[in-house]
VODOTOR-114914 format. One record per residue (C-alpha): x, y, z; residue number from 1. Coordinates in steps of 0.02 Angstrom, whole numbers, plus 32768, in hexadecimal, padded with zeros to 4 digits. Layout:
N
VEXTI/x/y/z/fido
VEXTI/X/Y/Z/NUM
...
***
This chain:
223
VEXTI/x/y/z/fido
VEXTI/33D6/7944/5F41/1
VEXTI/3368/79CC/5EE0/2
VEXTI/32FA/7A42/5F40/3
VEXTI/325D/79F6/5F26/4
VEXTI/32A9/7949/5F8D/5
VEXTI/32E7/79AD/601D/6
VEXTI/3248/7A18/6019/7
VEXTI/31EA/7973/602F/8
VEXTI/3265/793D/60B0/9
VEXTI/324B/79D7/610D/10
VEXTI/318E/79DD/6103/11
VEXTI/319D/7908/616D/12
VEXTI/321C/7951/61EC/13
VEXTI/31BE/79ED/6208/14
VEXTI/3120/7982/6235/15
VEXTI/30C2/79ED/61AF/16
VEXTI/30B6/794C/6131/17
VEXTI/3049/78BC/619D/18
VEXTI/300A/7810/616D/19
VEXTI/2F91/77B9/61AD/20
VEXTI/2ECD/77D8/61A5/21
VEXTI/2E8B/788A/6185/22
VEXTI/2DC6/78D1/616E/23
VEXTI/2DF8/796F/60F6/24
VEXTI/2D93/7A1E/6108/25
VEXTI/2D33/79BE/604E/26
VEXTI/2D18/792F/60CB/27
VEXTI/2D77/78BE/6065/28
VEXTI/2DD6/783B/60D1/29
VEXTI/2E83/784C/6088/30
VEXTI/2F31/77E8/60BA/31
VEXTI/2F89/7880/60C5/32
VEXTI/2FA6/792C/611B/33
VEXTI/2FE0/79BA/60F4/34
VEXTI/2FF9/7A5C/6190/35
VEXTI/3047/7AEB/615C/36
VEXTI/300B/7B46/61F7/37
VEXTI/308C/7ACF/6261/38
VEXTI/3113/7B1D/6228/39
VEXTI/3140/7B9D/629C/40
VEXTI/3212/7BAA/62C7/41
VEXTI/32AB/7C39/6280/42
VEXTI/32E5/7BA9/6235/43
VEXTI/325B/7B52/61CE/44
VEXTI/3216/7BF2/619E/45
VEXTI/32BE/7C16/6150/46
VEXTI/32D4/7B7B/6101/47
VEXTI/3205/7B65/60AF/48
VEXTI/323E/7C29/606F/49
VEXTI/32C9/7BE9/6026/50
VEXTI/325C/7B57/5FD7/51
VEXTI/31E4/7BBB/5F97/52
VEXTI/3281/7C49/5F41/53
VEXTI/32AE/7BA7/5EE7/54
VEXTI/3209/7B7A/5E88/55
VEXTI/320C/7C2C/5E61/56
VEXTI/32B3/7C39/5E16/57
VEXTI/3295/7B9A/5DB7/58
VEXTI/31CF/7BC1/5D78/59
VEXTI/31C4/7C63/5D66/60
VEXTI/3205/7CCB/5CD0/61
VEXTI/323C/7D86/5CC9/62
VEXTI/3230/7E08/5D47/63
VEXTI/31C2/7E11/5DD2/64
VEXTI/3199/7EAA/5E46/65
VEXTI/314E/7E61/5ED8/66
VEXTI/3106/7DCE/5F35/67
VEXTI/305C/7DDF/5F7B/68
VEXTI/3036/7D5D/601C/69
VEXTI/2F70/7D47/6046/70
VEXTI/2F5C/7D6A/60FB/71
VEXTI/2F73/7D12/6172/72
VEXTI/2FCE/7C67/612D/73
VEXTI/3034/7CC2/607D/74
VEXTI/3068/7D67/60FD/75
VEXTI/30FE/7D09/613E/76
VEXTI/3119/7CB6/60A4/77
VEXTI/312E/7D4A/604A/78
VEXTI/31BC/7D98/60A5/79
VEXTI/321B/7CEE/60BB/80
VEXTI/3218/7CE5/6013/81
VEXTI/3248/7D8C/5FDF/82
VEXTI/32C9/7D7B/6056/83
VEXTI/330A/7CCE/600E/84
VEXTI/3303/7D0D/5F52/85
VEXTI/3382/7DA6/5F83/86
VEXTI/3405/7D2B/5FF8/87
VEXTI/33F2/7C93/5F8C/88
VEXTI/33D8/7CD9/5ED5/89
VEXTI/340F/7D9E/5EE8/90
VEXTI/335D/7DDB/5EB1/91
VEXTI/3309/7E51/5F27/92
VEXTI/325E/7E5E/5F06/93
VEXTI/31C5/7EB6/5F58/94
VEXTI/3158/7E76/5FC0/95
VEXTI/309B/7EA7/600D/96
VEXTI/3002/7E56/6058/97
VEXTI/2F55/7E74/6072/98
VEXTI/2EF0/7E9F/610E/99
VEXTI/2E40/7E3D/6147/100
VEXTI/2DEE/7EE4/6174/101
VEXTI/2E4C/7F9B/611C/102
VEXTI/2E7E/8002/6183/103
VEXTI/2E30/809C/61AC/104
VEXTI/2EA7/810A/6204/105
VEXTI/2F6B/8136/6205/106
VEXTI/2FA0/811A/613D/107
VEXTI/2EF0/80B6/612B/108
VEXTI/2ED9/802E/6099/109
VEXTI/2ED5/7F7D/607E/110
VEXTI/2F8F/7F47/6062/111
VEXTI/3026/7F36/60BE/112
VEXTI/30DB/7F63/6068/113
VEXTI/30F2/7F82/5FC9/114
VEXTI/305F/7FD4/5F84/115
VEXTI/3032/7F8A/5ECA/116
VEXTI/302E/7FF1/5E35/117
VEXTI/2FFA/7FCF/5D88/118
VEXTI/3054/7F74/5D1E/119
VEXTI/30AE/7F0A/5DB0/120
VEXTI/30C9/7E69/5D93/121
VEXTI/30B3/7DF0/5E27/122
VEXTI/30C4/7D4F/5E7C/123
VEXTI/3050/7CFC/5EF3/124
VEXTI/309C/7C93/5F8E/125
VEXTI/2FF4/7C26/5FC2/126
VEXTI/301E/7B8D/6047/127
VEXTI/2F98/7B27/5FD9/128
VEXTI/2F02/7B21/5F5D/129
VEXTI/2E6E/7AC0/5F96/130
VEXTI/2DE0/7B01/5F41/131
VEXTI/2E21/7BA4/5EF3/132
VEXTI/2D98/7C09/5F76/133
VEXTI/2E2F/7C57/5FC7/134
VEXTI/2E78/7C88/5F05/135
VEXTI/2DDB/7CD4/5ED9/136
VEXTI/2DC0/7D39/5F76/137
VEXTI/2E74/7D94/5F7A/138
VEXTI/2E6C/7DC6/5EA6/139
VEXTI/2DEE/7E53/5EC1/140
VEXTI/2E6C/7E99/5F53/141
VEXTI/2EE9/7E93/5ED3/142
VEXTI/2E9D/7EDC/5E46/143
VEXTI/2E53/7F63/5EA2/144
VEXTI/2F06/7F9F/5EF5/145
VEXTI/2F53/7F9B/5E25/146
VEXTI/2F38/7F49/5D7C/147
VEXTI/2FC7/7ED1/5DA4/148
VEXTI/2FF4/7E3E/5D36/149
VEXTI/3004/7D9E/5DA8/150
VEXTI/3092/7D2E/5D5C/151
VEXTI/3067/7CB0/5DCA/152
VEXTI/3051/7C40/5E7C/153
VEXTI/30AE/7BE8/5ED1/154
VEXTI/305F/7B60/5F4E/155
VEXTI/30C2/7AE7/5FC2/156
VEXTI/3066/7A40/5F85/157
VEXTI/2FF6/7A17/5F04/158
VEXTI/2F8D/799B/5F2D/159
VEXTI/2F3A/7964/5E88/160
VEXTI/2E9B/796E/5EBC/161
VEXTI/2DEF/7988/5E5B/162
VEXTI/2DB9/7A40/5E92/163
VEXTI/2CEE/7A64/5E53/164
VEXTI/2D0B/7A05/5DB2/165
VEXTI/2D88/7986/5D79/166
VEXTI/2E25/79E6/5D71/167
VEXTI/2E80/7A22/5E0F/168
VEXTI/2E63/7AC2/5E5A/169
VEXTI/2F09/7B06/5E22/170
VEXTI/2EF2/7AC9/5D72/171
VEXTI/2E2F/7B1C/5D79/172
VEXTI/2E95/7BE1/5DAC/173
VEXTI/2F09/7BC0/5D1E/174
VEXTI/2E6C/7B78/5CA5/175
VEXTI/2E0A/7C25/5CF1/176
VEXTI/2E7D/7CAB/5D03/177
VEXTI/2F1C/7C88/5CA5/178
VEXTI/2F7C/7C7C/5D36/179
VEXTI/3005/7BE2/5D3D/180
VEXTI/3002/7B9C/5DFC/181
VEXTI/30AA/7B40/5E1D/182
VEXTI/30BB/7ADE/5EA9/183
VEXTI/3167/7AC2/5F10/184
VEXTI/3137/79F3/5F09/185
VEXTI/30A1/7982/5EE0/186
VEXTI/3044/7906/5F22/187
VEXTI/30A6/786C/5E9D/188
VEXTI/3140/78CC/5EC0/189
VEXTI/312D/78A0/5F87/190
VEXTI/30F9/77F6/5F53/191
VEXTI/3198/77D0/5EDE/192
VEXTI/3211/781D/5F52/193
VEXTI/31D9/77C5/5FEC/194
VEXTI/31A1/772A/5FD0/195
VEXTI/3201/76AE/6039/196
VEXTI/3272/772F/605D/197
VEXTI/32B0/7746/610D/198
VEXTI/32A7/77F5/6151/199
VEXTI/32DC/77FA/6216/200
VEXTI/32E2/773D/622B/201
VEXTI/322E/7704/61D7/202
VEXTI/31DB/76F4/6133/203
VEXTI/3155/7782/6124/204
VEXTI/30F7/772D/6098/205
VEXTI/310E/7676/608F/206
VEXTI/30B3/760F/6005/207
VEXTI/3013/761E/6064/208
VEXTI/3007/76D6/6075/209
VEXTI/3040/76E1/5FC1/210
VEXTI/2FC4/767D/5F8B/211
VEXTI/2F4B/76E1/5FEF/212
VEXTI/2F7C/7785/5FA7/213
VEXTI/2F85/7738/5F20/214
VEXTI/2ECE/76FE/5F1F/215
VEXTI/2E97/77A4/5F6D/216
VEXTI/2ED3/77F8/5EC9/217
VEXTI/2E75/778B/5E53/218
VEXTI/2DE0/77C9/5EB4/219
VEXTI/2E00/7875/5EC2/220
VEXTI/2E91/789E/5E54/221
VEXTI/2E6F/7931/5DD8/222
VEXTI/2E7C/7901/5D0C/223
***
């Protein structure tokens, strides 16, 4: 079984993957659900690290010097992962985050851990991209701590979903900035694996709820 099934897996037994009816934060009504915020044992955080060290070691090319996780949601994420690339892969790598409000007392400033310098090449651990607001807000923190190079970002799903335009909001930061976004699974990857697949005694997406994600990405599917 690759990482990217058991990642899938993992996401339906964590109850952070859901199906049913949802009203998204775009107010689209979609068949589909996805919670990182549920996550919350030793155990799961250990295991999305290790998730998340994988699509790393598999995307991204050459050396990296630290992993930057947007507060609040990509602080964990950043040492799980940092922690799963040195146990599971024998790289240790750096890692930091930012504050919501810099500090003005003790060592002051605006990140936590490793503090960037120029030159540094980086990886961003994100939970998801919806409209890229979130992106855009957290590169002016970065390039005002060092003229890093970002080599990339790594999301848990990618839903394939028009962002302002017709392409997804991960393929509009990559059209924009240059910066690849790789995602852990995707939205067809979920459907392929799991249709009429049992996972803890039921089918999670039958031919109905195929067909409705399946419709619900003909609608709002990026090109």
């Amino acid at each position: 079984m690759s990482y990217k099934e058991e990642f899938i897996k993992f996401m339906i037994e964590s109850d952070v993957l859901r199906f049913g009816q949802f009203t998204l934060k775009s107010g689209r009504s979609a068949p589909y659900f996805v919670n990182t915020g549920l996550y919350r044992t030793g155990e799961q955080i250990s295991r999305l690290g290790g998730f998340y060290a994988s699509c790393i070691a598999e995307n991204v090319k050459g050396d990296i010097d630290a992993l930057f996780g947007p507060a609040y949601k990509g602080i964990p994420l950043s040492v799980a992962t940092a922690i799963a690339l040195y146990n599971n892969h024998g790289i240790n790598v750096n890692y930091c985050f930012d504050r919501k409000e810099e500090k003005d007392h003790g060592e002051g400033g605006k990140m936590v851990g490793y503090q960037l310098k120029d030159g540094d090449r980086i990886v961003i651990t994100e939970d998801v991209v919806t409209s890229g607001k979130a992106f855009r807000e957290v590169l002016p923190k970065l390039k005002a701590a060092a003229n890093v190079e970002i080599a990339g970002m790594i999301i848990s799903v990618d839903r394939m979903e028009k962002g302002t335009g017709e392409r997804s909001a991960a393929q509009e930061i990559t059209a924009e900035y240059g910066i690849p976004v790789y995602s852990i699974v995707n939205v067809r990857e979920i459907i392929e694996t799991m249709h009429n697949k049992e996972i803890g005694g039921r089918v999670v997406i039958d031919d109905a709820m195929r067909e409705q994600m399946e419709n619900y990405l003909a609608m709002y599917g990026s090109k």
